[in-house]
C-alpha positions in Angstrom: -14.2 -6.8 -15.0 -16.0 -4.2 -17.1 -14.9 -3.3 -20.5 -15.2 0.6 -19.7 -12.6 3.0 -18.7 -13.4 4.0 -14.9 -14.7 7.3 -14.6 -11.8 9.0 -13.2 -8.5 7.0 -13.6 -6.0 5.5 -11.6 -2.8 7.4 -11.2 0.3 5.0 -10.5 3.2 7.4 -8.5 6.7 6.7 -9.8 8.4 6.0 -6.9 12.0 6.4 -6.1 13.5 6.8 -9.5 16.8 5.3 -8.4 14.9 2.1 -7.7 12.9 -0.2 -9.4 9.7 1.4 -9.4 9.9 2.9 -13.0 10.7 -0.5 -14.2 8.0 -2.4 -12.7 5.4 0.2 -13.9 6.8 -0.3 -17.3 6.5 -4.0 -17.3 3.2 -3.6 -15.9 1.7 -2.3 -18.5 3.3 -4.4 -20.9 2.4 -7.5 -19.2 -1.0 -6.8 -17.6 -3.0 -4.0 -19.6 -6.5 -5.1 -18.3 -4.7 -4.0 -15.1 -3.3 -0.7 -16.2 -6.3 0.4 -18.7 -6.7 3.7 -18.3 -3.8 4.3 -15.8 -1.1 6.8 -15.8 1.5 7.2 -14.2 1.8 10.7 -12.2 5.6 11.3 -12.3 8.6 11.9 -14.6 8.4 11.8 -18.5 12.1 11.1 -18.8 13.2 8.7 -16.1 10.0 6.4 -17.3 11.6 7.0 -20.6 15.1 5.5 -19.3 13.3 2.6 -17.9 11.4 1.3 -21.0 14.6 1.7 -23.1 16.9 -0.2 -21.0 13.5 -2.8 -21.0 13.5 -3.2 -24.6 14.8 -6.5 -26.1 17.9 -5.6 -28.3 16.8 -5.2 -31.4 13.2 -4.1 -30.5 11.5 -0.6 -30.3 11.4 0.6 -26.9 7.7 0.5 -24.9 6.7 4.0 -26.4 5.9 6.4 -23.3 3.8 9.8 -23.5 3.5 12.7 -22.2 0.1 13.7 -21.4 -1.0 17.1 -20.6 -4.3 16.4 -18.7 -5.5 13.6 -16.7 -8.6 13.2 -19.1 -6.2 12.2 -21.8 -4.9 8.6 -19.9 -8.1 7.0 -21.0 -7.7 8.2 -24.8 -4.2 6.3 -25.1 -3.7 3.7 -27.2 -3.3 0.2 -26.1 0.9 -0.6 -25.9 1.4 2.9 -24.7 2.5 4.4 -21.1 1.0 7.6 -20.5 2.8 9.8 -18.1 1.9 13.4 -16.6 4.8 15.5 -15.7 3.7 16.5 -11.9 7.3 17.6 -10.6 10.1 19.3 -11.6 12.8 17.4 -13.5 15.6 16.4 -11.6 18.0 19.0 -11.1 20.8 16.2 -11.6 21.2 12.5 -13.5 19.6 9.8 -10.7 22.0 7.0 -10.3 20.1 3.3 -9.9 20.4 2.0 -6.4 22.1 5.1 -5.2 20.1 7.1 -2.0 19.7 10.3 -3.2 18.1 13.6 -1.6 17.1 14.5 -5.1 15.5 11.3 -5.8 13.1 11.4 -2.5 12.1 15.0 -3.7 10.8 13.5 -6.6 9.4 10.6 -4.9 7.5 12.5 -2.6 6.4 15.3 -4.4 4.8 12.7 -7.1 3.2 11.5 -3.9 2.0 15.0 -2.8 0.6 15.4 -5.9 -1.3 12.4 -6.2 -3.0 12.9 -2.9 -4.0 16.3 -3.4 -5.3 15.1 -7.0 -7.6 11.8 -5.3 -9.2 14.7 -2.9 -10.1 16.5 -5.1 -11.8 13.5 -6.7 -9.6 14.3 -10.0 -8.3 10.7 -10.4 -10.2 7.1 -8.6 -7.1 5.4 -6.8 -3.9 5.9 -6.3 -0.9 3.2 -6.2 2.4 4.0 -5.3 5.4 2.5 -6.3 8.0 2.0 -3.3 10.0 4.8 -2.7 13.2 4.7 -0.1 12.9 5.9 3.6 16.3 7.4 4.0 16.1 9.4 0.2 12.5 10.8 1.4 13.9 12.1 4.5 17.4 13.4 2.8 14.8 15.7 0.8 13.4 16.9 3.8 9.7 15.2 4.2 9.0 14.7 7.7 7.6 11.7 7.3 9.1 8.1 7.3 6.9 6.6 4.5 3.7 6.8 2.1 1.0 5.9 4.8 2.3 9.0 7.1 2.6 11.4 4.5 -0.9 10.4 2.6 -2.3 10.7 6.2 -0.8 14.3 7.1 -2.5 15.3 3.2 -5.6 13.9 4.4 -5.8 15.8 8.0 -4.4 18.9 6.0 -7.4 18.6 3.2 -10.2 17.7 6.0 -9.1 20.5 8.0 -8.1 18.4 11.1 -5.0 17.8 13.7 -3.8 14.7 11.6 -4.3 12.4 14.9 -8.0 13.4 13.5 -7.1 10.7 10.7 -6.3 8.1 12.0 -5.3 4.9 9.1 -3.8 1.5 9.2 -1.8 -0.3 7.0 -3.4 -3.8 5.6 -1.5 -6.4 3.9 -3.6 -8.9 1.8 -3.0 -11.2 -0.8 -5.4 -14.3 -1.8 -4.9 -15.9 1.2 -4.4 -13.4 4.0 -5.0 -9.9 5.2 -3.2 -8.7 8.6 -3.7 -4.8 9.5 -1.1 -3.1 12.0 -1.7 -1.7 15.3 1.6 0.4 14.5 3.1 1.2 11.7 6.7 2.1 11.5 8.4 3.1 14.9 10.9 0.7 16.6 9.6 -2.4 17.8 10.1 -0.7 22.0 7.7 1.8 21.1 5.0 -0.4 19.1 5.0 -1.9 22.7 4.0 0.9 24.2 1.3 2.2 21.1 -0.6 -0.9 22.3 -3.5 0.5 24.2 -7.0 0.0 24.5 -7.7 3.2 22.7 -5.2 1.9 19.3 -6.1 -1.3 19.5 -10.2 -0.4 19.5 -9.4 2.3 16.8 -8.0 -0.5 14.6 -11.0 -2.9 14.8 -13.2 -0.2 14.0 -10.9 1.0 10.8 -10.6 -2.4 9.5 -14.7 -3.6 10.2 -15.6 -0.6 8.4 -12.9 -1.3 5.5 -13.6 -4.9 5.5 -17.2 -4.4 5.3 -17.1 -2.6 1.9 -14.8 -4.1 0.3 -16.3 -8.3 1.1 -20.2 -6.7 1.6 -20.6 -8.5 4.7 -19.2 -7.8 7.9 -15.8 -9.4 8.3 -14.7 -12.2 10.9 -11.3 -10.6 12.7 -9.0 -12.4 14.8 -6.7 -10.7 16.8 -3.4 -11.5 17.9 -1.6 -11.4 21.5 1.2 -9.1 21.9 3.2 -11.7 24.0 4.1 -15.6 23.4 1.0 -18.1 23.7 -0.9 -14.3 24.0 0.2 -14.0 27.4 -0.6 -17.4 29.0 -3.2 -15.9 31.5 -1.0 -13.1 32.5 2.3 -15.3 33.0 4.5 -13.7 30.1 2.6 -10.4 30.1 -0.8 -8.4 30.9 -1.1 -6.7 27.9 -3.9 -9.2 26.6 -6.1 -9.3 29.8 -5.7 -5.4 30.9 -5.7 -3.8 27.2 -6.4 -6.1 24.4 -9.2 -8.3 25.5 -11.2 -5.4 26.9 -10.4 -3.4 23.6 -12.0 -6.6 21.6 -15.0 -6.9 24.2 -15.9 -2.7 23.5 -15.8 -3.8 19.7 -18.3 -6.4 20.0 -20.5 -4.5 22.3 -20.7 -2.2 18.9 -21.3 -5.1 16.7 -17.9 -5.7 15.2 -17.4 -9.5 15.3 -14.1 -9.8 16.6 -12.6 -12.4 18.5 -9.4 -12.9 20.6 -6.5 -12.8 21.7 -5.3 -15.6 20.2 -1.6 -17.1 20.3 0.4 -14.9 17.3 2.1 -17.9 16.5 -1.0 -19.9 15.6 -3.9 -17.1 14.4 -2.3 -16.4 11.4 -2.6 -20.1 10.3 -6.0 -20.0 11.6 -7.1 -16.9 8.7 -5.3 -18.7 5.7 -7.7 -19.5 3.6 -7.1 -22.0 0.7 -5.4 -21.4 -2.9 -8.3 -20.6 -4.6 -11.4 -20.8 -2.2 -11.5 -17.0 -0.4 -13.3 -16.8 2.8 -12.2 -20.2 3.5 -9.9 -19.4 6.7 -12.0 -19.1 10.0 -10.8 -15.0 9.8 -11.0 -13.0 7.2 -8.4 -10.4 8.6 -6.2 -10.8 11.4 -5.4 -7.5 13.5 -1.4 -7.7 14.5 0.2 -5.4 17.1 3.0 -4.5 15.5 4.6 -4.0 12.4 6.5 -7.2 11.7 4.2 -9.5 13.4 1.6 -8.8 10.5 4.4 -8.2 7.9 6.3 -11.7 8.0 3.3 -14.1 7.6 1.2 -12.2 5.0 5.6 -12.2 3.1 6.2 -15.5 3.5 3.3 -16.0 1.1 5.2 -14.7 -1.2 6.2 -11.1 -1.8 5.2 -10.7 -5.6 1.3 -11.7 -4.4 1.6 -9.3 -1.5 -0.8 -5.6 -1.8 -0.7 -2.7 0.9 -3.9 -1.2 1.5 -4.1 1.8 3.3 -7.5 2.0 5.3 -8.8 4.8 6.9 -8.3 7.6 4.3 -10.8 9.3 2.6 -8.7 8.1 -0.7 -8.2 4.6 -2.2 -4.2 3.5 -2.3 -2.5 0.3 -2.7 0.8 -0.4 -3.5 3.4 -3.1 -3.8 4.1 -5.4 -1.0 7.9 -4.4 -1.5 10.6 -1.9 -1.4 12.8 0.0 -3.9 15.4 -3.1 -4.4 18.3 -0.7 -5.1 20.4 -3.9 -5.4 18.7 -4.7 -8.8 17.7 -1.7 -9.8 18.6 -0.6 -13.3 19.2 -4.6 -14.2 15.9 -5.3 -15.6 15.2 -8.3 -13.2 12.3 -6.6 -11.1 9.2 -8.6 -10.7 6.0 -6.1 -11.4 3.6 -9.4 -10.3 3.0 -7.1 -6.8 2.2 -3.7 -8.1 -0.1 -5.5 -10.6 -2.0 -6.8 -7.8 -1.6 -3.5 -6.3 -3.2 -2.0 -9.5 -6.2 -4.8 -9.9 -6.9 -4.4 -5.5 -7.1 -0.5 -6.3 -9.5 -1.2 -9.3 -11.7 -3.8 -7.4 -11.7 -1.0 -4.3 -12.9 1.9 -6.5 -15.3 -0.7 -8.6 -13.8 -0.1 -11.8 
């Protein structure tokens, strides 16, 4: 990794502030600042304040934080520091750890917001977002269920198209597997239905592209079956032989090497590659139709290795491979080992 600052630098979104995210951001940089060089975190001064306080040993100085009043002045800061730049309002009222909160979505989504419209205008490399809560984003009125929706709807909105026009997908990855979704978040009955020749080409073309850049070759994809043993020939479902299959053979007529359906319970074994030895598995990405089917394997990894990629935007971001932990939030126990991943995926993506 090189020694310089990247040219523009990565901004790190705080997240719900009644979760965990301030705390892992804190511990990030104090325990991996060849990840965080240069970072800042686009948020709120005082409640990553809060969090390195109730961090600090007793006894000890707190990890000093500091304001910064332009994003040029992240890569000035002093190693041991956390350099945050105040991008929304201050919270009209105190932000209770692992309490849902309309208040605390606002501030979660409108450090989002700002991020987006910041990486657009090509004012900062990456971003990565620390996990913010469904329900509190929706109590302050975002119409969007999550971070890949709303970064999409700011993409469509700054390209000037219907946001259908931008179409993403969410990867998982960590060193020893990468799945990208079909679907994202709907209920499982209507991921069903959202498997179609035309989403299930769309996502081989998204992810060979992605893939491509980021490995410099093209990648080998597997895909998965919808149904058990992929349908057995049409005996427990025609999804792979009228939709999937034909979707796979349209992508290799363009030159996308992709191969399947294969049995979901077995492909996933088939991409693993070995501790240590990438490229290894026979895939290098498995597509999954649905949003569990890719989530579980990719988790049972382990959820601190775990980075979310989101392809298909004219923007990098990554983020932790888990939620806002309400239950622990506030205790000091939060594991930053995924958004530090999340933070050195984002850097190897923008080439920093």
């Amino acid at each position: 990794m090189s020694g310089q600052a990247p040219r523009a630098p990565v901004a790190i979104t705080l997240g719900d502030p009644a979760g965990i995210g301030p705390e892992i951001i804190a511990k990030a940089f104090r325990q991996a600042p060849d990840a965080t060089r240069g970072a800042f975190v686009a948020g709120d001064v005082a409640a990553m304040r809060r969090a390195s306080q109730a961090l600090a040993s007793p006894g000890q100085p707190a990890w000093p934080v500091a304001q910064i009043e332009r994003i040029a002045e992240a890569a000035e800061m002093p190693p041991g520091c956390i350099p945050v730049l105040q991008v929304v309002a201050a919270p009209a009222q105190d932000i209770v750890p692992g309490r849902i909160g309309a208040e605390a979505g606002r501030v979660a989504g409108n450090c989002v917001v700002w991020a987006a419209r910041a990486a657009l205008r090509g004012e900062i490399a990456a971003i990565v977002t620390a996990p913010l809560h469904k329900e509190a984003l929706a109590a302050a009125g975002f119409p969007y269920p999550g971070h890949t929706e709303l970064l999409q709807a700011e993409a469509a909105a700054h390209a000037g198209v219907a946001v259908d026009g931008m179409p993403v997908r969410m990867m998982l990855a960590n060193d020893e597997l990468r799945t990208v979704l079909v679907s994202i978040h709907m209920s499982l009955r209507d991921a069903i239905t959202a498997v179609s020749f035309g989403s299930v080409l769309e996502t081989l073309r998204i992810t060979h592209r992605a893939l491509q850049r980021m490995l410099g070759r093209a990648p080998r994809i597997g895909v998965a079956g919808l149904n058990p043993h992929a349908g057995e020939g049409g005996l427990f479902g025609s999804e792979e032989c009228d939709i999937i299959a034909p979707a796979i053979g349209a992508a290799q007529a363009e030159g996308i090497d992709a191969h399947g359906p294969y049995a979901p319970d077995t492909v996933f074994m088939r991409a693993r590659a070995r501790p240590g030895v990438p490229g290894s598995g026979e895939f290098d990405v498995v597509i999954a139709m649905y949003h569990d089917q890719g989530l579980i394997p990719v988790k049972y990894l382990g959820v601190e290795k775990g980075v979310n990629v989101t392809l298909g935007l004219p923007l990098v971001r990554t983020s932790p491979d888990h939620g806002t932990a309400f239950d622990i939030a506030g205790t000091g126990r939060a594991d930053a080992s995924s958004l530090i991943e999340a933070l050195r995926m984002a850097r190897t993506l923008v080439g920093a």
